[in-house]
C-alpha positions as CSV (number, residue, x, y, z in Angstrom):
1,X,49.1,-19.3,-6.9
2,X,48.9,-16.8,-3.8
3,X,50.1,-13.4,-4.4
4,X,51.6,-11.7,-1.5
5,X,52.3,-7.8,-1.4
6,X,53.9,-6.1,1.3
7,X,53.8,-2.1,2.0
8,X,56.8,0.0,2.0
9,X,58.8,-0.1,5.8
10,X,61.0,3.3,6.2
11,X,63.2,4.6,8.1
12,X,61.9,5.6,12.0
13,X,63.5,6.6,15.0
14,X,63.3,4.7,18.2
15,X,60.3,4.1,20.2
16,X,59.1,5.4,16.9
17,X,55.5,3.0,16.0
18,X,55.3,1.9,12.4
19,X,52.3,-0.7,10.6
20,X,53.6,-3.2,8.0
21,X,50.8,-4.3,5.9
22,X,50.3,-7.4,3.9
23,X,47.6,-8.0,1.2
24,X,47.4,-11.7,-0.2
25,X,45.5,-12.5,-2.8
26,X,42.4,-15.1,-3.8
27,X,39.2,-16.7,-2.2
28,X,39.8,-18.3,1.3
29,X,41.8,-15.7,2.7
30,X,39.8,-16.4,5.6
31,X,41.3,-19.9,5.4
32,X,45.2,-18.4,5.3
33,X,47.4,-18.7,7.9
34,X,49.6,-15.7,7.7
35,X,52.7,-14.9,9.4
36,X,55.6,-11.7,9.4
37,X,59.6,-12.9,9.3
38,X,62.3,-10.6,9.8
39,X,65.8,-10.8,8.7
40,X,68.8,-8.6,10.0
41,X,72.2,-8.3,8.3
42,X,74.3,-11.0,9.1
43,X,71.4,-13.0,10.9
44,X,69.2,-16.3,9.6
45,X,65.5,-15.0,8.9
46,X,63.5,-15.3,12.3
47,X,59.9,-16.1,12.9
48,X,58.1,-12.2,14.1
49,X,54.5,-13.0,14.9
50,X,51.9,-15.3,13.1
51,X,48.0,-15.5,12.9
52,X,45.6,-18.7,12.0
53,X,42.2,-19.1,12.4
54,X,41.8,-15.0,12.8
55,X,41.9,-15.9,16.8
56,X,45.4,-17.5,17.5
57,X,48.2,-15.6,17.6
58,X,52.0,-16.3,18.2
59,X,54.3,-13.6,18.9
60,X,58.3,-14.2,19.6
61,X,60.0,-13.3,22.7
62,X,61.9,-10.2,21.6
63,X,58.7,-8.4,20.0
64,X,56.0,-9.6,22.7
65,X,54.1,-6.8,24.1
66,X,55.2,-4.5,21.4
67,X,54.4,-6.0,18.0
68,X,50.9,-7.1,17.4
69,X,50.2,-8.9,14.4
70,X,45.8,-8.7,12.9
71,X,44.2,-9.1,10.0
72,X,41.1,-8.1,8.0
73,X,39.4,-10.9,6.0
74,X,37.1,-8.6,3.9
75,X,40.5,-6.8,2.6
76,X,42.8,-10.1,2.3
77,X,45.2,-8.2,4.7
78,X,47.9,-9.2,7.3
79,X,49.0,-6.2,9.6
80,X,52.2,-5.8,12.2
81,X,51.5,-2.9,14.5
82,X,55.4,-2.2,15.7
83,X,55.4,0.0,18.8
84,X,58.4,1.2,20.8
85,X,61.0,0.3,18.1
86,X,64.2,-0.5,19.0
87,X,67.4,-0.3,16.1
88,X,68.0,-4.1,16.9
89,X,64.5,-4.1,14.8
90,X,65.9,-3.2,11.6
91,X,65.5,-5.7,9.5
92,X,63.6,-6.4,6.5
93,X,60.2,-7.9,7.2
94,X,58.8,-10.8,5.3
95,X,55.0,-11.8,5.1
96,X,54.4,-15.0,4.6
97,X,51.1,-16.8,4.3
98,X,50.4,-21.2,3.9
99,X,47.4,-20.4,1.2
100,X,45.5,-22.4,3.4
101,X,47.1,-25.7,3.1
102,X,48.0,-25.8,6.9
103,X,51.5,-26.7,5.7
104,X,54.8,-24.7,5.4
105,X,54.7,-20.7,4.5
106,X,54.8,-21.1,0.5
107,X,54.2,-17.9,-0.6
108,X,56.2,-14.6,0.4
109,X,56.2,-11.4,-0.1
110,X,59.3,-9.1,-2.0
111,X,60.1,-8.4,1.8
112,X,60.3,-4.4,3.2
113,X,63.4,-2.5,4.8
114,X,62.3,-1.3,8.8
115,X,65.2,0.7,10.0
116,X,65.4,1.9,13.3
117,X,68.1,5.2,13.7
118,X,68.1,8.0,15.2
């Protein structure tokens, strides 16, 4: 069983920059893929960014080229680096990671609030 903890989001104002982290817990880390979901009020829960193989990355339309999603093997920890936020980014953000299986995202974090306001 992979634990997956996220840090606290907040409250920032736009083209504020916030970092989500994301520690998940045993072994292979290095073997996890590891991905950040987001879900808005009154929205179905959308794929952010992902990261496999420490090297390929996938980041959606609406965050590319101001999300940036990393990790840090030695710590067992996923980041999302969230620059120039915009308050059609609140949401609360999901981490999600495969434990290695190269299957579906089974484990998930408690999820964090991001809201963007000024």
């Amino acid at each position: 069983q992979v634990q997956v903890v996220e840090t606290v989001g907040g409250l920032v104002q736009p083209a504020a920059s916030l970092r989500l982290s994301c520690v998940a817990s045993g072994p292979s880390f290095g073997t996890y893929a590891m991905a950040w979901f987001r879900q808005a009020p009154g929205k179905e829960r959308e794929i952010v960014a992902t990261n496999w193989g420490g090297v390929t990355t996938y980041h959606a339309d609406s965050v590319k080229g101001r999300f940036t999603i990393s990790r840090d093997d030695v710590k067992n920890t996923a980041y999302l680096q969230m620059n120039s936020l915009k308050p059609e980014d609140t949401a609360v953000y999901y981490c999600a990671t495969d434990g290695g299986s190269g299957e579906d995202y089974e484990y998930w974090g408690q999820g964090t609030q991001v809201t963007v306001s000024s």
